[in-house]
N, C-alpha and C positions, 0 to 999 in steps of 0.2 A: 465174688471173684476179684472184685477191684479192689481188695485187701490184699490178696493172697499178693506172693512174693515168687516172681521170677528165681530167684537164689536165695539162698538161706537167708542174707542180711540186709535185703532191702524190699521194699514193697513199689508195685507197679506202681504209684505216685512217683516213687524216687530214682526206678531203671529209667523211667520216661525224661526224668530232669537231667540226669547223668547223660544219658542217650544224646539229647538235643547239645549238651555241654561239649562233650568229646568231637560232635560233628561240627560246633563253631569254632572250636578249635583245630581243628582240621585233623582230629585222630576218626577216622573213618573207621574202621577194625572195628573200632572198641563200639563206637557207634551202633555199625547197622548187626555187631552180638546181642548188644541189651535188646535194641529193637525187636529182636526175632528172638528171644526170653519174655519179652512182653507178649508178643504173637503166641505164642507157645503155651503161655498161659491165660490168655486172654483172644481168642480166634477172633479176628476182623476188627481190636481196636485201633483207633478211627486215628488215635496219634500216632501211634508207633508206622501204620501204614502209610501217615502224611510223612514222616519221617522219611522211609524207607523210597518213597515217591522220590523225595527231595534230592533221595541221595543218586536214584536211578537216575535222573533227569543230569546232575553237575559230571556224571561217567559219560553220557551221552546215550541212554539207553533212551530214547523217549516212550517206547512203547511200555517197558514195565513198567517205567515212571508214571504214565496213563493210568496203566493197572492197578498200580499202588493206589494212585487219587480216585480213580472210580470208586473202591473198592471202601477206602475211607470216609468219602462221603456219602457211602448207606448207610453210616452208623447216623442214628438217631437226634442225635445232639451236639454233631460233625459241624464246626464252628463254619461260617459264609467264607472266611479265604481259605476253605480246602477248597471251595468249588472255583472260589477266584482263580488260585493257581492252577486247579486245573482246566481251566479253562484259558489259560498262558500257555499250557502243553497243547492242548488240540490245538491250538493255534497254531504253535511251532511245525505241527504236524501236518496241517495243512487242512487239521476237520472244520472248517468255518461253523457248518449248523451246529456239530456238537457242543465249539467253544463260546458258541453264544448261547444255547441253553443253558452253559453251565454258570455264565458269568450273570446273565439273566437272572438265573437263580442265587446267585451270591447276594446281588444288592437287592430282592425283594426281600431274603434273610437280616441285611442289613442296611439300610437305607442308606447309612455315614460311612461307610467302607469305598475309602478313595481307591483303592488297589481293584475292585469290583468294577466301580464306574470306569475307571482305565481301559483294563481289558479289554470290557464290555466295548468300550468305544475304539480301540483298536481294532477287535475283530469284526466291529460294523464297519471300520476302515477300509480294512480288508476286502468286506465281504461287499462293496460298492454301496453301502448304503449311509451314503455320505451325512444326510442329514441328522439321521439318528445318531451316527457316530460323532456330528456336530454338537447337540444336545448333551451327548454325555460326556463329552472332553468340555465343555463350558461349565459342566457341575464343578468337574475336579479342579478345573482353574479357580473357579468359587469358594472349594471348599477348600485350596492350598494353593492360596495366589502367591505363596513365594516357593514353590517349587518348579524348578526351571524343566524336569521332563512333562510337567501340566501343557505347559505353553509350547513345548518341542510337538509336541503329540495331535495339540490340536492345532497347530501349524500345517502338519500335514494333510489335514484333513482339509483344510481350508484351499490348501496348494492341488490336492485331488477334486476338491469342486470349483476349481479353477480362480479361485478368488487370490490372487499372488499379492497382491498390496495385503491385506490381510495375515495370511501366509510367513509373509516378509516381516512384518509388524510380531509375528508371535515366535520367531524365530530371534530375531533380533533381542526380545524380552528375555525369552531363555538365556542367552548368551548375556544379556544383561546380568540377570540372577545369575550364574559363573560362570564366567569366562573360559573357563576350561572346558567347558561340556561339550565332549568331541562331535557326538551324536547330531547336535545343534547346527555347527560346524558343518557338518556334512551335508546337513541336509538343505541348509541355507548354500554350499554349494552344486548342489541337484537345481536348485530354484535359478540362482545366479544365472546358471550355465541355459536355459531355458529362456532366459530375457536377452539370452547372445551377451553375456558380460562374463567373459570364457579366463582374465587373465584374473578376475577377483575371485569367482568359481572354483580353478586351481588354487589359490591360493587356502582358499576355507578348508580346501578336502585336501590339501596336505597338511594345515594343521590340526587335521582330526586326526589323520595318521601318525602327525607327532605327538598326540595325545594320548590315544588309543592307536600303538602298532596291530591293534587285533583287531580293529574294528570292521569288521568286511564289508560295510557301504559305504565307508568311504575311498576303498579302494575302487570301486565298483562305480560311486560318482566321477574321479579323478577320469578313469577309462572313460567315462561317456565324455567327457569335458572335453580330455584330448580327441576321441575321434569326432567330437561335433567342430574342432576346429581342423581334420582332418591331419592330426597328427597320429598315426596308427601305429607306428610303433613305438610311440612314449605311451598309446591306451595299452598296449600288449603286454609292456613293461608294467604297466600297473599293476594288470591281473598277473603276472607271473610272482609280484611282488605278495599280492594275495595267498596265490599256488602256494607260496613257500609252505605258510603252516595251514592253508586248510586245502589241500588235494581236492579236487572235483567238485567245490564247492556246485549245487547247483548253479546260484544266479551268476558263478563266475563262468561256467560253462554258457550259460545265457549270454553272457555280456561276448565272449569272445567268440561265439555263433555269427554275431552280431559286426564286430569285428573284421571278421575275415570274410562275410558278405562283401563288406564294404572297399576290398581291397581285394574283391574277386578270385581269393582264392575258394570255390563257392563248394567244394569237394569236402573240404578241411570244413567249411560252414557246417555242411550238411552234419558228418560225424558227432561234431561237438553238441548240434541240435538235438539230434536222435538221443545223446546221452544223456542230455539234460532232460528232455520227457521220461527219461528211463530212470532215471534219477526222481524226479517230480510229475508223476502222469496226472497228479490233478492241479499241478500249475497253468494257471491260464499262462502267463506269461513262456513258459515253452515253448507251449501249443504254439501262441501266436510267433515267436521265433521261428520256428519250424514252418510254418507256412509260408513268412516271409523268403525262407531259403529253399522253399519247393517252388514258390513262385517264379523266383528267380531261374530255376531250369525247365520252369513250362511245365513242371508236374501239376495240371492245372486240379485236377479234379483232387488228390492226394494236399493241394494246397489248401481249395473249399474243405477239407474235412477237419484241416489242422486250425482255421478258423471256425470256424464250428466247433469244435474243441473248446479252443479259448474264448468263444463267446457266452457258453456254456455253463462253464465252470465258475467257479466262485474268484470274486474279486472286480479290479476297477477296468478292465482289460474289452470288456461287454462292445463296450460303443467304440473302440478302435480298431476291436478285429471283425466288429459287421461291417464297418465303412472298411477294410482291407477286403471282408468280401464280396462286397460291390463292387469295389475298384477292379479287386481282377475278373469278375465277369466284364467289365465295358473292355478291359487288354483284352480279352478272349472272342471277343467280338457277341456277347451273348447282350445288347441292348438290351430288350426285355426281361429277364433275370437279375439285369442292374438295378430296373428302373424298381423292380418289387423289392430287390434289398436294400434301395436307399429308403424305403417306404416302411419298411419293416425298421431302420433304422430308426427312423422320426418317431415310429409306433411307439419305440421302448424309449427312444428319449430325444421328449417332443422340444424342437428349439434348437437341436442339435445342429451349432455354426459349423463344425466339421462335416460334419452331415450333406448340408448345404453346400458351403464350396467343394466337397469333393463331388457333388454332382453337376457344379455346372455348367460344362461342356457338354454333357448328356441329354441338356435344357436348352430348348430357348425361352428365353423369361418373356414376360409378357406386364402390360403396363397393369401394377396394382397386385403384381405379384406377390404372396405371401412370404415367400423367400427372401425377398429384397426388403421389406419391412422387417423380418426376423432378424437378418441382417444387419440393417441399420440399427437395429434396437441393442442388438449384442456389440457394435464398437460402441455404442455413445454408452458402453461401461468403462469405456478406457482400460486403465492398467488393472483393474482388475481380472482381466482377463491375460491369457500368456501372450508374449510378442509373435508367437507360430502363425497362432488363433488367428489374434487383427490381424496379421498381413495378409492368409488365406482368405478372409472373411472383404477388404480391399481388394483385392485380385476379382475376386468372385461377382464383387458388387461394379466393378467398372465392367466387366462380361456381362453384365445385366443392363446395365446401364445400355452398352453397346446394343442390346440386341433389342432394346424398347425405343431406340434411336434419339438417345441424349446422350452425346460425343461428350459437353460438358460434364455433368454427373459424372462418366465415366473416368477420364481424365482427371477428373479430379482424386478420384480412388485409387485409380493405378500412378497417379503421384505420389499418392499419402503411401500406398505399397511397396513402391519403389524403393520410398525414402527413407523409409521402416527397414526396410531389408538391407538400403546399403550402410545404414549405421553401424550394422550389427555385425561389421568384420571391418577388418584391414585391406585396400588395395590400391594401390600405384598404376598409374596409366602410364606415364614419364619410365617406372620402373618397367613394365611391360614391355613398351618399346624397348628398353635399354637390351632386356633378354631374346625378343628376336633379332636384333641387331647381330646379336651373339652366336648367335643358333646361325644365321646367313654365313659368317664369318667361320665358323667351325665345320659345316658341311660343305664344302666347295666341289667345285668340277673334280680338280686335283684326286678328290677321295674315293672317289667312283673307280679312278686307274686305279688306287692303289691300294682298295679293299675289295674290290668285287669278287662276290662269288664266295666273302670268310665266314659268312654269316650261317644259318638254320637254313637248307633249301626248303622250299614248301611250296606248294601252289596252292594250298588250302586260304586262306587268306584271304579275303575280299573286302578292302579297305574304305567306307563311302562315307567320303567325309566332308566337310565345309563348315560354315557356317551354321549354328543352331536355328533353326525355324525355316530352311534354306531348300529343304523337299528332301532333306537326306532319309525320311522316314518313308516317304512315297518310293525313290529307289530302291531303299531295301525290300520295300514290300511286294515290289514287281518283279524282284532278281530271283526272291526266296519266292515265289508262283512257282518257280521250275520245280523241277520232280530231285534234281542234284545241287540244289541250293538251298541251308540252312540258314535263315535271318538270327544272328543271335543276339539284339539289338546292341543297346548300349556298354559296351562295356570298359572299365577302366585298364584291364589288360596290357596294351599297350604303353601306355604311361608308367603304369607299376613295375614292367619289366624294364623299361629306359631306368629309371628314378633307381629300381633296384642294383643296379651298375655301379652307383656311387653317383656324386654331382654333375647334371649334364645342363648345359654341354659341354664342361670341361675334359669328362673322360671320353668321351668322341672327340676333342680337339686337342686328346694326348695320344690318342692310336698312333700305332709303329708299328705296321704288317712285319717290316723287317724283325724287328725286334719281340716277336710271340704275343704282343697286347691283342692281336688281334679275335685272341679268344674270346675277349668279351663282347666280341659280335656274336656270335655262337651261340655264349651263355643266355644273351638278351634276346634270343632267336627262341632259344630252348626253355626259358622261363613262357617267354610269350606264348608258344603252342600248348603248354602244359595246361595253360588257363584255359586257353580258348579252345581247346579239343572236345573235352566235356559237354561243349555246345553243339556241335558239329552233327552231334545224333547220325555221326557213320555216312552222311553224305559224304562227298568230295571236296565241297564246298563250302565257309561258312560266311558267312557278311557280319562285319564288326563294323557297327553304323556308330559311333562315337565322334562326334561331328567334331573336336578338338581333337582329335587326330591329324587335324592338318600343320597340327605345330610340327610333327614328328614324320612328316609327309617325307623330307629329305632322307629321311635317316634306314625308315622302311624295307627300301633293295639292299642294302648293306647288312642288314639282322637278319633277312628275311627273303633270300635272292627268288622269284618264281611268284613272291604276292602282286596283288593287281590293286591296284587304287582309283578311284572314281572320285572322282572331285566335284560336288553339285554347288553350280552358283544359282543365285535368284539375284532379283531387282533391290540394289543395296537399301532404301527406306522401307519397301515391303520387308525385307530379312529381319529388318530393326525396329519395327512397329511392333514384329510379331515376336520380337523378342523380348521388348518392354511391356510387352499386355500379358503375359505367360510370368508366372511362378516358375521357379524351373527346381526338380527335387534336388538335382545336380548342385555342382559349383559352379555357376556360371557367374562371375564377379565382376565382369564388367558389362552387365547387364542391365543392372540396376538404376542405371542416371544416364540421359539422354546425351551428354558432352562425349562420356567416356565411351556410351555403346557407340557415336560415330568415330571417336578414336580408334576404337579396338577394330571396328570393321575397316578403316584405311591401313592401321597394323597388317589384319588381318591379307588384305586385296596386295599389299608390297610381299609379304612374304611368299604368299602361293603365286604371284608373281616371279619371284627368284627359284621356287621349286620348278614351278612349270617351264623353265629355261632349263632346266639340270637334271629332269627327272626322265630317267629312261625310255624313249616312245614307246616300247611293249610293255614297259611296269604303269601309263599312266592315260588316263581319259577323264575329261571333262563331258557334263553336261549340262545345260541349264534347264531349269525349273520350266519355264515356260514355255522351252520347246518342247518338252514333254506334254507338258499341258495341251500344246496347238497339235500335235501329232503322236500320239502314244506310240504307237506301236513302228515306226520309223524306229524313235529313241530306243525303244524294245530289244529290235535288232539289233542296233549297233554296239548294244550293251548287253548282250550273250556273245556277237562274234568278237566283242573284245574278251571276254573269259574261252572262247572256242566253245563254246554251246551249244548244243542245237536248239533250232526254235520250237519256243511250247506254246503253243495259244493260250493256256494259264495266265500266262504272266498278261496279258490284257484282259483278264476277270482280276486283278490281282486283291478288287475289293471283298472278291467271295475267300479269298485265305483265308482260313482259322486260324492262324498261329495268333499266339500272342504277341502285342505290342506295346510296347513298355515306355512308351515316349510320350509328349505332350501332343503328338499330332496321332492317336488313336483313334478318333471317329474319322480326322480327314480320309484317312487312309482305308475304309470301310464302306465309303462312297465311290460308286463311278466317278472318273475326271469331270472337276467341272473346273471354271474358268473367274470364277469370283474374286479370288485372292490375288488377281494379276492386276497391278497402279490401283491396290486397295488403300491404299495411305493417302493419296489425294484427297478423300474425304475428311482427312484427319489433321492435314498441313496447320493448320491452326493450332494446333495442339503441341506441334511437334519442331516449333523452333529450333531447340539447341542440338536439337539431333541435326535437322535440314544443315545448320551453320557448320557442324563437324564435320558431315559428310560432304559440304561444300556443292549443294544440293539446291537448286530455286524453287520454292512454293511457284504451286501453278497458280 
């Protein structure tokens, strides 16, 4: 048969050469004819089907394209890169086990088949098992040290098992061997943007885009770049940028789930998520999207399933969405359930420094604790770990420190944390000041005559806000006890629908009720409930506990005429201890360095100062922390008869509430009132110098 002759004048030796010829040349037609004159005379030979694979796969067909390669590699003497490539398509396709039997099978075929070893070590990339995938991307660099996607490939590998010096070093070689190699490019901007060096980062992933217009991760890097510097609509612009030629790309679906979490439009999240699993149901990566944006609306038990999902599934995703579901059992108040998934975490990956710090607030450490040794072991690798990592891993270790009663040790940690974290952005104190200045001078008395009442009417609303670490978490959690009060914690809402306006506060300081501008109170009124109603879960009431909310405290009765606002102060060095010992997921920017947090907190004390001379008596009440503390249920009432309430006894169980809580004071708030955290910094005065000097403050 392997004589015989597809057509009169050639024999299957020469349809097969013709075949391959017409297809590098780009005559497809004439191609996948001979192909299937070969099939035709020849049932299931192994070339014509690799062929016909090759051609399914450049259409986008993956699954024939599958078919074709399966089907060619039964034949007998079906050379090792039929199995190679196809084991490139289960990949694409998302079969992890099948493309690694199949590439498995390629390089025992052929031991020197660089294309086998790739694979092979991709989809153990893939498939989380980093170190085999290390092994077999060191052959290929071995066996082709001057090909620059060797070194791209096992860069990533190296960047997955958290080694970024390394990483960095193999990315950089690629880009060595050419310069052009966009892929490179991109990837070393995913890394960049991860050590917080966000304007080099952008720079890589737009020249991968000017290298490759098609390359879809770099698009997809660029979007993480900007919203990790919370620039959200240059990340949107990205992916639209993407959209253009590949429509619903999953991970661009992923990336903009992601997105519009982040800028609380969390409706539009939800959608984009669902589509993306619909899209890829065995994407760990979805799953985990999807959880995070069921999280976010309290869909607690629909969220543990979505991590479980992504824990599940194949790839590097394992140990980020068990520690996300740990995390949300301690918000859900489920202690015990935490304590087994951070346990179960350690099981599957023991050492795990994320692991650790996200557990430990859940903890008190104890002297000679294995934690605090794991810990110290994992920074004294320095940079080969990511900038996330050490600073969580710092954070965690001065909380250990604290709780074994070495203030030094600890301090010392939450410096090195501090300092880590404030490097890794941009921020002005001098500038800060300069913009509340601005904001005082833009909201005046005057404004109140002459816009009131243009705004959204609402009474839904419930504003509590101050200072971060200041009990604004404890008020919300005793408001939301009542039976018609929804906690919907943190949310950006408010700022997104201000900022949404255009630049503020200049267009508050161009309003002219006369003149019709006054719509844009309205509009800022009407963007804002649109976010925040979805939380409300049909109560009457919801509390937006976003403790910088106090910037925009003036402006509130004017967008929003019928909202109520609560203002929590606490004792200014307690506020700022506990805001320098906390990691905050947030932006909190001037947190990080003890000068600038007593700056920001005398900022802070002048401005709510000029509100609370200007702000409505029925839009506005104070309370402090520690009269709460000394008398709960006093504070109780006066904070229902200012919403018109009636009294629940709930709201003094408020530690028995389920809801979830999504803040760094999650255990406080789970506890009966106690009294510890009241002149807790006194123990600490030594430590706390430049703060003491800023906030103009005497060590006792």
């Amino acid at each position: 048969m392997s004589n015989g002759a597809p057509s009169g004048n050639m024999n299957i030796q020469e349809a097969l050469e013709q075949a391959y010829a017409h297809w590098n040349a780009g005559q497809s037609d004439q191609a996948e004819m001979l192909a299937q004159r070969v099939l035709a005379a020849w049932p299931g030979q192994a070339d014509a089907l690799h062929l016909l694979g090759l051609m399914a796969h450049a259409f986008g067909n993956l699954d024939l394209a599958i078919s074709h390669l399966r089907q060619a590699c039964l034949a007998p003497r079906a050379p090792a890169a039929y199995s190679s490539n196809l084991a490139e398509m289960y990949r694409q396709k998302g079969m992890l086990p099948e493309g690694e039997e199949a590439a498995q099978r390629a390089v025992a075929m052929d031991p020197t088949l660089v294309s086998g070893w790739n694979n092979l070590g991709i989809l153990l990339q893939e498939a989380g098992k980093l170190e085999q995938s290390r092994t077999c991307l060191e052959r290929v660099v071995a066996l082709t040290p001057e090909w620059a996607e060797a070194h791209n490939n096992l860069g990533n590998t190296w960047r997955l098992l958290g080694h970024m010096d390394h990483a960095q070093s193999c990315y950089t070689e690629a880009l060595a061997l050419n310069p052009s190699y966009a892929e490179a490019h991109s990837n070393l901007a995913f890394l960049l943007s991860t050590q917080g060096l966000y304007e080099d980062a952008a720079s890589h992933a737009r020249e991968a885009i000017e290298l490759n217009p098609r390359l879809v991760d770099a698009y997809l890097n660029l979007a993480d770049v900007e919203a990790s510097r919370h620039r959200h609509e240059a990340a949107l612009r990205a992916l639209d940028m993407l959209n253009a030629f590949a429509p619903h790309h999953p991970a661009a679906l992923i990336a903009r789930a992601k997105i519009l979490r982040q800028i609380a439009l969390i409706e539009e999240a939800l959608v984009a998520a669902r589509h993306a699993v619909g899209a890829v149901p065995r994407s760990a990566e979805a799953h985990h999207t999807l959880a995070l944006v069921l999280q976010d609306l309290s869909l607690t038990e629909e969220a543990l399933e979505a991590y479980e999902q992504a824990a599940t599934l194949p790839g590097t995703l394992a140990e980020v969405a068990l520690i996300g579901r740990a995390t949300l059992l301690i918000e859900a108040g489920r202690r015990d359930d935490a304590a087994a998934a951070f346990e179960r975490v350690l099981e599957q990956f023991p050492g795990s420094s994320q692991a650790m710090a996200a557990r430990s607030d859940l903890r008190t450490f104890v002297d000679n604790d294995p934690d605090i040794e794991a810990l110290e072991s994992f920074l004294a690798q320095g940079e080969r770990r990511s900038l996330a990592d050490r600073i969580s891993a710092h954070f965690a270790l001065g909380k250990a420190y604290l709780d074994t009663k070495n203030p030094a040790l600890a301090f010392h940690h939450f410096d090195a944390g501090n300092q880590q974290k404030r490097a890794s952005f941009h921020y002005d104190s001098k500038e800060t000041a300069r913009w509340f200045e601005r904001l005082r001078a833009a909201v005046t008395p005057q404004r109140y005559a002459e816009l009131a009442a243009l705004g959204e009417p609402s009474t839904m609303p419930v504003f509590v806000l101050g200072m971060p670490r200041s009990g604004t978490t404890l008020i919300e959690q005793i408001l939301s006890s009542h039976s018609q009060v929804t906690g919907a914690g943190e949310l950006p809402a408010l700022r997104l629908s201000v900022e949404g306006m255009g630049a503020f506060p200049e267009w508050i300081d161009a309003l002219d009720a006369q003149s019709g501008n006054d719509n844009l109170l309205r509009r800022c009124g009407e963007a804002y409930l649109s976010r925040v109603t979805p939380f409300a879960e049909g109560r009457p009431f919801v509390v937006d506990k976003m403790p910088g909310n106090f910037v925009y405290a003036g402006l509130i009765p004017l967008i929003l005429p019928g909202a109520r606002i609560i203002h929590v102060r606490r004792d200014p060095v307690d506020t700022c201890l506990s805001c320098y010992s906390k990691l905050f997921s947030g932006q909190q920017s001037f947190a990080y360095n003890q000068t600038e947090l007593g700056q920001f907190y005398r900022e802070y004390e002048r401005l709510m100062a000029y509100w609370r001379g200007i702000l409505p008596a029925d839009a506005f009440i104070e309370v402090q922390y520690e009269a709460v503390v000394d008398d709960l249920e006093s504070e109780a009432r006066r904070l229902l008869a200012f919403l018109g309430l009636p009294w629940d006894d709930a709201c003094l169980d408020f530690h028995r509430n389920r809801r979830v809580v999504r803040t760094a004071s999650v255990n406080q708030v789970r506890q009966p009132i106690y009294r510890t955290s009241k002149g807790r910094w006194h123990a600490y005065a030594p430590h706390l110098g430049p703060l003491l000097e800023a906030l103009g403050v005497s060590a006792p």
